[in-house]
VMD Tcl script that builds the backbone (N, CA, C; Angstrom):
set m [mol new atoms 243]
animate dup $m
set s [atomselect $m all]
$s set {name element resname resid chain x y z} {
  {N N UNK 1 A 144.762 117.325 69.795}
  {CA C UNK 1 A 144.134 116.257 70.541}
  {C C UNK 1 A 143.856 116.677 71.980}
  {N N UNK 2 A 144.574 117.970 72.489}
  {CA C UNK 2 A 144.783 117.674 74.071}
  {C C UNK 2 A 143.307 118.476 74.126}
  {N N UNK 3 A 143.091 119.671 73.187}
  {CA C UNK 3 A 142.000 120.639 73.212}
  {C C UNK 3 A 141.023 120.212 73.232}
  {N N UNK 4 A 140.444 118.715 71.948}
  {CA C UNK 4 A 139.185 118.402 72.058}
  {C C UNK 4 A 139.391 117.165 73.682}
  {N N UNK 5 A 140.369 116.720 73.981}
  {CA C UNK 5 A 139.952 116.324 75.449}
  {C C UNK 5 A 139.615 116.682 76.574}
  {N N UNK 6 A 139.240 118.584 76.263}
  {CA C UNK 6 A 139.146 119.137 77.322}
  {C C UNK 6 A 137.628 119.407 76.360}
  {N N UNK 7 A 137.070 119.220 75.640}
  {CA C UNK 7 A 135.933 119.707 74.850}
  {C C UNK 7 A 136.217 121.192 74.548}
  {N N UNK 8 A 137.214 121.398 74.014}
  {CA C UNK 8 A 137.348 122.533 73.795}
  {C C UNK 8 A 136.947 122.411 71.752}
  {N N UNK 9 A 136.800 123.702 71.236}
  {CA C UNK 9 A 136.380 123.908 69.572}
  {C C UNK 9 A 137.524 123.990 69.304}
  {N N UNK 10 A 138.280 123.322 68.569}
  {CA C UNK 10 A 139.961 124.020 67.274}
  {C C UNK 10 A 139.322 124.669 66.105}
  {N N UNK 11 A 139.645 125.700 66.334}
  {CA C UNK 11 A 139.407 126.295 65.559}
  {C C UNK 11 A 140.897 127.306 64.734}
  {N N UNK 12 A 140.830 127.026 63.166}
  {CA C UNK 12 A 142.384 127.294 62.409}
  {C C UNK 12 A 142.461 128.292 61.608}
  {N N UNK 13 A 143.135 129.376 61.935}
  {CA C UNK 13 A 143.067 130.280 60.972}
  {C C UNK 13 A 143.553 130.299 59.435}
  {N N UNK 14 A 143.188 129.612 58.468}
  {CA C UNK 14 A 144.463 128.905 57.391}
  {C C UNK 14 A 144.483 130.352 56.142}
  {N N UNK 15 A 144.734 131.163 56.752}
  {CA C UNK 15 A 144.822 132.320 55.165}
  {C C UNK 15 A 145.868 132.513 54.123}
  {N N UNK 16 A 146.807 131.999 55.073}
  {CA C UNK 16 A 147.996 131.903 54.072}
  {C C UNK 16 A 148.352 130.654 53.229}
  {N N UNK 17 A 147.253 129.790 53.683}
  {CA C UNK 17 A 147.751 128.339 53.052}
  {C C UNK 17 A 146.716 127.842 52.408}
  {N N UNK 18 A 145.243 127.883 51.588}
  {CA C UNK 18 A 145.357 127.782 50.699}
  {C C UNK 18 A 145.415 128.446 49.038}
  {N N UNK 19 A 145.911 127.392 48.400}
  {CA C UNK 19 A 146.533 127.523 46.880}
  {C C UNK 19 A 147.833 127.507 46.680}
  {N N UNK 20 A 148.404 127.712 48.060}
  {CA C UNK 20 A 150.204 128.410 48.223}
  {C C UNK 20 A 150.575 126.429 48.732}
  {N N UNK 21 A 149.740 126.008 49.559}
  {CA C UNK 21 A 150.055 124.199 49.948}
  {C C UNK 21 A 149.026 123.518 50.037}
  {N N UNK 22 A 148.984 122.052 50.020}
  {CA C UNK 22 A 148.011 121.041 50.169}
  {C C UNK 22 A 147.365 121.915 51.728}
  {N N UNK 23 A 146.108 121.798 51.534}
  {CA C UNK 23 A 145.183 121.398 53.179}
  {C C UNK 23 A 144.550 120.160 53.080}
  {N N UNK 24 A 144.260 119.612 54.202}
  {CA C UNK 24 A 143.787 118.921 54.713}
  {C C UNK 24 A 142.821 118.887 56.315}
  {N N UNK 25 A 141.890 119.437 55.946}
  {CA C UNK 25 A 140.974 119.515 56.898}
  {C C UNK 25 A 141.469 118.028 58.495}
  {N N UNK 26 A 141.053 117.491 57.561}
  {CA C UNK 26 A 140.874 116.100 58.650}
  {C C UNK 26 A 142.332 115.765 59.066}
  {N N UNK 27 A 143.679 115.717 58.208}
  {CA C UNK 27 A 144.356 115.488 59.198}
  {C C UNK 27 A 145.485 116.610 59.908}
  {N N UNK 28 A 144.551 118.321 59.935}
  {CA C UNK 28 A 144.901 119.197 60.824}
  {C C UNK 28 A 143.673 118.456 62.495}
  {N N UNK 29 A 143.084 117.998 62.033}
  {CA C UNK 29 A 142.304 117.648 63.461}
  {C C UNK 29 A 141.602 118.910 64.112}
  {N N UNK 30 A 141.439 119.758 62.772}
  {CA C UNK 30 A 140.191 121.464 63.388}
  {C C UNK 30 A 139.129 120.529 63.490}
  {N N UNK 31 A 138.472 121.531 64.269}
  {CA C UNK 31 A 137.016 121.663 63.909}
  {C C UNK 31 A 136.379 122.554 62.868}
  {N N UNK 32 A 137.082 123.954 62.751}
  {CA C UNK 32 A 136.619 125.028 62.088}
  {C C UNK 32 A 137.840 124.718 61.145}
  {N N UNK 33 A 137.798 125.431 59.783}
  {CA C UNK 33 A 138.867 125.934 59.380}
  {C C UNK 33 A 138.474 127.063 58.708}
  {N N UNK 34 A 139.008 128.208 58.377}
  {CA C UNK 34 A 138.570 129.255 57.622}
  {C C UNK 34 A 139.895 130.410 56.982}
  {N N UNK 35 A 139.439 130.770 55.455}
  {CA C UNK 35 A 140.580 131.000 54.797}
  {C C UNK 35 A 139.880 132.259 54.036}
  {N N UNK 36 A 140.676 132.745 53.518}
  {CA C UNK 36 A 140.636 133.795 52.895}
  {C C UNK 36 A 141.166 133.464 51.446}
  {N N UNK 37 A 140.819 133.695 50.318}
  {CA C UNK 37 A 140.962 133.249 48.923}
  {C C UNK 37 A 141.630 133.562 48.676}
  {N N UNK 38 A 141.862 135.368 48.353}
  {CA C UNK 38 A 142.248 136.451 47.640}
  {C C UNK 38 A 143.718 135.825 47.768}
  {N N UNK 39 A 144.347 135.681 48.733}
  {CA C UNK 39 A 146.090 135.313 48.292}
  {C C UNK 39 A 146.500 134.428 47.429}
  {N N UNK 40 A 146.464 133.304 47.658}
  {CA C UNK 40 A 147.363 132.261 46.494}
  {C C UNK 40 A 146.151 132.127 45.712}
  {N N UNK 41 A 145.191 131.928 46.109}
  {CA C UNK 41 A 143.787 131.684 45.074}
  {C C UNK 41 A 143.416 132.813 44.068}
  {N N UNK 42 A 143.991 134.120 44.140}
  {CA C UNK 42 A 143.464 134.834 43.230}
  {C C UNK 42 A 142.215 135.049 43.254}
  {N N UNK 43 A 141.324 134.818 44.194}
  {CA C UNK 43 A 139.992 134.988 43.706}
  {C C UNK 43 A 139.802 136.641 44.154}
  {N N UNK 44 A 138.473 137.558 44.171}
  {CA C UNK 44 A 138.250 138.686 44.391}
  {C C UNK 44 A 138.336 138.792 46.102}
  {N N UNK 45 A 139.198 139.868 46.374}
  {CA C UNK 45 A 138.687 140.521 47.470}
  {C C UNK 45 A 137.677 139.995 48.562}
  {N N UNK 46 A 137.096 139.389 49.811}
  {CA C UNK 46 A 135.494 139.641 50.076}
  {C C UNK 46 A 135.614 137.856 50.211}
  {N N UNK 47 A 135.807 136.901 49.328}
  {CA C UNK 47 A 135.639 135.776 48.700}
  {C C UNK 47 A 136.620 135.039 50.317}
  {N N UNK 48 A 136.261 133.528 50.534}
  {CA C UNK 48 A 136.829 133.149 51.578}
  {C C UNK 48 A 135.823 131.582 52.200}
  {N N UNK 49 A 136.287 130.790 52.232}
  {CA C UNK 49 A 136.166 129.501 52.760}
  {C C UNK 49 A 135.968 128.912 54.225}
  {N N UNK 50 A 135.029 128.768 54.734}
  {CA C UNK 50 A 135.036 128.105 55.991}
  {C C UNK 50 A 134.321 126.235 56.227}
  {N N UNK 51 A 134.979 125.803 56.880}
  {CA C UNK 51 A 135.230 124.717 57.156}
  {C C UNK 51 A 134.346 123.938 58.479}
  {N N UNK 52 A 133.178 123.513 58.657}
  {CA C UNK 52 A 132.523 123.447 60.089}
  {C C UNK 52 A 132.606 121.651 60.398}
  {N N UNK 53 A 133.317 121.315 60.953}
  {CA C UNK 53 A 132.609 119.893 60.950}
  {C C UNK 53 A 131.485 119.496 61.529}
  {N N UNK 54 A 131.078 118.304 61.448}
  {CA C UNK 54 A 130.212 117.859 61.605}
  {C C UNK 54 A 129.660 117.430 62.906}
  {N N UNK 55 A 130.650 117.408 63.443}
  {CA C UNK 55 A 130.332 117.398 65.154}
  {C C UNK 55 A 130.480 118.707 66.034}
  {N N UNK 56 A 131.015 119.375 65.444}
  {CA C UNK 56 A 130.374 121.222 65.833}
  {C C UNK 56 A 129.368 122.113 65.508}
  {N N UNK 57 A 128.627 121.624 64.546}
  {CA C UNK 57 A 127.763 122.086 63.692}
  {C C UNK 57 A 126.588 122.470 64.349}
  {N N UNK 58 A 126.064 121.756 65.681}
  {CA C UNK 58 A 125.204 121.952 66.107}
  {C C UNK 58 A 125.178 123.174 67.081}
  {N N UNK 59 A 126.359 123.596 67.152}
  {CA C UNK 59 A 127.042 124.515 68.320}
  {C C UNK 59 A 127.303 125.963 67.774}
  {N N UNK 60 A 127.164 125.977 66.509}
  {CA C UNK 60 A 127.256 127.319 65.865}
  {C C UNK 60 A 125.817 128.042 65.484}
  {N N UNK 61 A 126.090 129.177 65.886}
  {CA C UNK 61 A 124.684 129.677 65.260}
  {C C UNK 61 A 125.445 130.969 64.522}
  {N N UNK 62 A 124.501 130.986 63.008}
  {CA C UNK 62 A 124.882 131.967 61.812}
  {C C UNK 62 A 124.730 133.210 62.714}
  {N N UNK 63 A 125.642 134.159 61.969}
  {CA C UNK 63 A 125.513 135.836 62.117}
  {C C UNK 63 A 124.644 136.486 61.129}
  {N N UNK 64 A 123.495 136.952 60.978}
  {CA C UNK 64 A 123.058 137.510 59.772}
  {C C UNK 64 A 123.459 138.882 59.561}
  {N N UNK 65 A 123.999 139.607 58.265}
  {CA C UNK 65 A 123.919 140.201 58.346}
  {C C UNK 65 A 123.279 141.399 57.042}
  {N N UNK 66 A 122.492 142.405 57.694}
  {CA C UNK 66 A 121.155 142.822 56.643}
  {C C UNK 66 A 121.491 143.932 55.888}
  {N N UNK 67 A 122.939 144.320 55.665}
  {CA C UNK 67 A 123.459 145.207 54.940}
  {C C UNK 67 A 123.650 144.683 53.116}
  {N N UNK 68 A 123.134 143.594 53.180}
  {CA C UNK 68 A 123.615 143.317 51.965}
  {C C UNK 68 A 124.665 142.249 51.550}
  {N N UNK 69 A 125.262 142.317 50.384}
  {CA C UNK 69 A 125.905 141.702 50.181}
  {C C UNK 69 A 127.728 142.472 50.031}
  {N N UNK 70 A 127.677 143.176 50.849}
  {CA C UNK 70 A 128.872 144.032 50.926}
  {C C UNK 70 A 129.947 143.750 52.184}
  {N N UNK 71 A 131.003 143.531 51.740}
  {CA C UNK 71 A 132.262 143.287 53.125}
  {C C UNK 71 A 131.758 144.036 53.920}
  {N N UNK 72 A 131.920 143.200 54.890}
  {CA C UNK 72 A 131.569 143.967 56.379}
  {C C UNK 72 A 132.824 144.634 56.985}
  {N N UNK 73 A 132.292 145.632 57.706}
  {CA C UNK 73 A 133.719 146.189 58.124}
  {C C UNK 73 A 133.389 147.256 59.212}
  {N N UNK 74 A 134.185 147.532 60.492}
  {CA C UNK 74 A 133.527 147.979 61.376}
  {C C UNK 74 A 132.754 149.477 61.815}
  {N N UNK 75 A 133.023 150.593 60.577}
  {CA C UNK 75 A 132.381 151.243 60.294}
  {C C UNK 75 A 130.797 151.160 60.027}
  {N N UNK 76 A 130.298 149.596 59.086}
  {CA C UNK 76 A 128.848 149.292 59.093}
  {C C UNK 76 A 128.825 148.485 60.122}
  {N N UNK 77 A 128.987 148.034 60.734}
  {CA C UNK 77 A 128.388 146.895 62.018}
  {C C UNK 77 A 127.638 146.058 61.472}
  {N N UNK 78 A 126.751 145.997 62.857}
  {CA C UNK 78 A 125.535 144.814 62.275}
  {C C UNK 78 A 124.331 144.967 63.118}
  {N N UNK 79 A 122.988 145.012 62.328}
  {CA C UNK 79 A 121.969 145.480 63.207}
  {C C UNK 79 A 120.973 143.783 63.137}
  {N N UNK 80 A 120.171 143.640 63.751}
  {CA C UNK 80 A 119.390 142.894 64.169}
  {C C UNK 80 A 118.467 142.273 62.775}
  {N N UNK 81 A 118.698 141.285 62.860}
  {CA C UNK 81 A 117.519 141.076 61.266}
  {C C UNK 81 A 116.026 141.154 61.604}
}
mol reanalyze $m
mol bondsrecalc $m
mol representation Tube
mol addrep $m
């Protein structure tokens, strides 16, 4: 509460928590939330969840990136689309 009274973004790193516990977006009070699958979810590698609400939404702008559909990682970077 004290963060968005300063207009600040919450933004939550949740990787370890879901599949392993309940989330709840709305009453962590993020703005962002973003997770990574592969642990309790089992899903593949790469795979991962993000969370934008609706009153930040206008404030984000996408990263494109033109390598494909391959994990990024800082060996490939990212060039300009």
């Amino acid at each position: 509460a004290m963060a968005h009274e300063h207009g600040i973004v919450v933004v939550v790193d949740g990787a370890q928590a879901p599949g392993g516990i309940a989330v709840n977006v709305t009453d962590l009070g993020c703005d962002i939330y973003a997770a990574s699958c592969h642990k309790w979810m089992l899903a593949p590698k790469g795979n991962g969840v993000v969370f934008v609400s609706s009153d930040v939404q206008s404030k984000i702008n996408a990263t494109f990136f033109d390598e494909g559909f391959r994990v990024y990682t800082g060996a490939t970077g990212t060039r300009p689309a």
